[in-house]
C-alpha positions as CSV (number, residue, x, y, z in Angstrom):
1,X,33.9,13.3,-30.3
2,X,35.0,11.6,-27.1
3,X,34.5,15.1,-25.1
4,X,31.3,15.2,-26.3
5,X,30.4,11.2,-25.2
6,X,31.6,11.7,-21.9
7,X,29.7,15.5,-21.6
8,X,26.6,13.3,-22.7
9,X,27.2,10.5,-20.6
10,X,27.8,12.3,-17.1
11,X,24.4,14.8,-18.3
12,X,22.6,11.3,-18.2
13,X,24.0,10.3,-15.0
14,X,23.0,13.9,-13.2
15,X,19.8,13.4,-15.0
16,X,18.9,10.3,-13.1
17,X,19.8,11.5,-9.8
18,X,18.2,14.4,-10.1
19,X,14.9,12.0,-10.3
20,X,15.9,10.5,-7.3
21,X,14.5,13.5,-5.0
22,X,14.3,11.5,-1.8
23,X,11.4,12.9,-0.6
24,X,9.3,12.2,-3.4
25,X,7.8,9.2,-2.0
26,X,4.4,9.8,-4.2
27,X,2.9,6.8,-6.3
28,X,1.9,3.5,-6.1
29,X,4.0,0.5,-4.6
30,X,4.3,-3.0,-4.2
31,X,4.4,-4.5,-0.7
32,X,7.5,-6.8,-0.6
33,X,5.3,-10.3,-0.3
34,X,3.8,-9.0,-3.4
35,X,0.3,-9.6,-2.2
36,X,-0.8,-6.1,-2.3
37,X,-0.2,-2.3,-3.5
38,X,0.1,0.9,-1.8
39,X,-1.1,4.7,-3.3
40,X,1.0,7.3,-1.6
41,X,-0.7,10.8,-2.1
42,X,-0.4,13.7,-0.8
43,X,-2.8,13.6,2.6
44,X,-3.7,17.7,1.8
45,X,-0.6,19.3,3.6
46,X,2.4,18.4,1.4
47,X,3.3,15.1,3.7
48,X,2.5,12.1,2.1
49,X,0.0,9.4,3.2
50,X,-1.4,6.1,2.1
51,X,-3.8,3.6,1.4
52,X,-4.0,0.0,0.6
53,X,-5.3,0.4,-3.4
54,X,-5.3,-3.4,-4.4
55,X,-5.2,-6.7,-3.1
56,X,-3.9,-10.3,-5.3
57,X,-7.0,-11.9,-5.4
58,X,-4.9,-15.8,-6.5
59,X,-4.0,-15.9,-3.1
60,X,-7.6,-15.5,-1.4
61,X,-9.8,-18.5,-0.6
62,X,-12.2,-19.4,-2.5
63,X,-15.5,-17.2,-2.7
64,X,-13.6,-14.1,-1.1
65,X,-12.7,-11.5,-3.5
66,X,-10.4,-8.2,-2.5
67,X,-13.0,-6.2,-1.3
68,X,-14.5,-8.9,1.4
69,X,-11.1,-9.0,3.3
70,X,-11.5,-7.4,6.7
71,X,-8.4,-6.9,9.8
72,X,-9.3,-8.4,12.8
73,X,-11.3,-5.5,13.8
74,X,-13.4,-5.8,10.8
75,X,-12.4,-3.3,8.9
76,X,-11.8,-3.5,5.2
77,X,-8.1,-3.4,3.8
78,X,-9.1,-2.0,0.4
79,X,-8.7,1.4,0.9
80,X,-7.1,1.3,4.8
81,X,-4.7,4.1,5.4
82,X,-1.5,2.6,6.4
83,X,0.7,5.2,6.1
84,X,0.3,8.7,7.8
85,X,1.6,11.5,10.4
86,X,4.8,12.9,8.4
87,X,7.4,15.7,8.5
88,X,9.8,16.6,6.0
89,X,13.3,16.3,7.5
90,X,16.9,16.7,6.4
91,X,17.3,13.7,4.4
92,X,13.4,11.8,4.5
93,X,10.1,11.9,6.0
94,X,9.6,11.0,9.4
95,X,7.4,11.2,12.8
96,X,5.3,9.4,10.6
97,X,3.4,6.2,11.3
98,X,2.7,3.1,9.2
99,X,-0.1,0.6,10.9
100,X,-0.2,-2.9,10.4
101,X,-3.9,-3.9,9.7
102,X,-3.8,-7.7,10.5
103,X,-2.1,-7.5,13.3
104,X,-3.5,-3.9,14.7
105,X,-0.1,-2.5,15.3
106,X,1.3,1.1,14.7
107,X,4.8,1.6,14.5
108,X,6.9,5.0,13.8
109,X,7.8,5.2,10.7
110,X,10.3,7.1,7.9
111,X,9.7,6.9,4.5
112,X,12.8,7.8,1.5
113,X,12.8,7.1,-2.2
114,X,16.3,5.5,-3.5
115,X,18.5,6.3,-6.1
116,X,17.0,3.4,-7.9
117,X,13.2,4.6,-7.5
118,X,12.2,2.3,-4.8
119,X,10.7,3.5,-1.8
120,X,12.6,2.9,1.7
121,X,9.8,2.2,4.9
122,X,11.3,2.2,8.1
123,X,9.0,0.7,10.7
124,X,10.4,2.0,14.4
125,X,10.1,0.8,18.1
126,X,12.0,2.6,19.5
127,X,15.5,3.1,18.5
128,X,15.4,-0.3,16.5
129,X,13.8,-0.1,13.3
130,X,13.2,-2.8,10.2
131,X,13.5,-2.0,7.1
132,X,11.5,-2.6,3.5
133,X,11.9,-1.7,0.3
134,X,8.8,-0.8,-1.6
135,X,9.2,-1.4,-5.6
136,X,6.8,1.1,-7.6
137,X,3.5,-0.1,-9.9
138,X,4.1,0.6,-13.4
139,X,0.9,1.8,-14.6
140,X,-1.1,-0.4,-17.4
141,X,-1.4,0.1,-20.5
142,X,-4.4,0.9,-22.4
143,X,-6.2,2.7,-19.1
């Protein structure tokens, strides 16, 4: 009986890394300030790209809903591309690049799911880069 817990036990635990494929980076995340979500999909090559799928509408003044919020440039963020330009390498995706649309900056970028089934975003100038971790949308129930 003990054989059999720990044959069942160490199954579960290659079971869940096995869903920890680091380069699917695929779904839909939440930014780290929590004030918006990000779809990653596959851009129509295999690499993945995305897109800026929903904004929190309690933080926005009064009168603005999510899809009157423009960048500086006047462009809308519902539905800007923020991710793109990636190569599957060793261990992640890279050579990509992940735009910043209130500030109009593009930085080099890598992108890695964890063990735990976050996404890791590496934003690059240069050799330095910064680091967020991206926790995933559980879809809603009913639709």
């Amino acid at each position: 009986m003990k054989r059999m817990l720990v044959a069942a036990a160490l199954a579960s635990l290659f079971a869940g890394s096995a869903a920890a494929d680091p380069f699917d980076v695929f779904g839909t995340f939440k930014l780290p300030d929590g004030d918006s979500h990000v779809q990653i999909a596959d851009c129509g090559d295999g690499s993945p790209c995305g897109k800026i799928i929903w904004i929190n509408a309690t933080d926005l003044p009064s009168g603005i809903t999510p899809a009157d919020v423009k960048n500086p440039k006047g462009e809308k963020i519902l539905g800007y591309k923020l991710l793109q330009g990636f190569a599957k390498k060793a261990k992640d995706w890279r050579g990509g690049k992940i735009h910043d649309p209130m500030e109009l900056k593009t930085y080099d970028s890598r992108l890695k799911r964890l063990t735990d089934g976050t996404l890791e975003v590496k934003g690059c100038v240069g050799p330095v880069c910064q680091t967020q971790i991206w926790k995933p949308v559980k879809a809603a129930k009913g639709g």
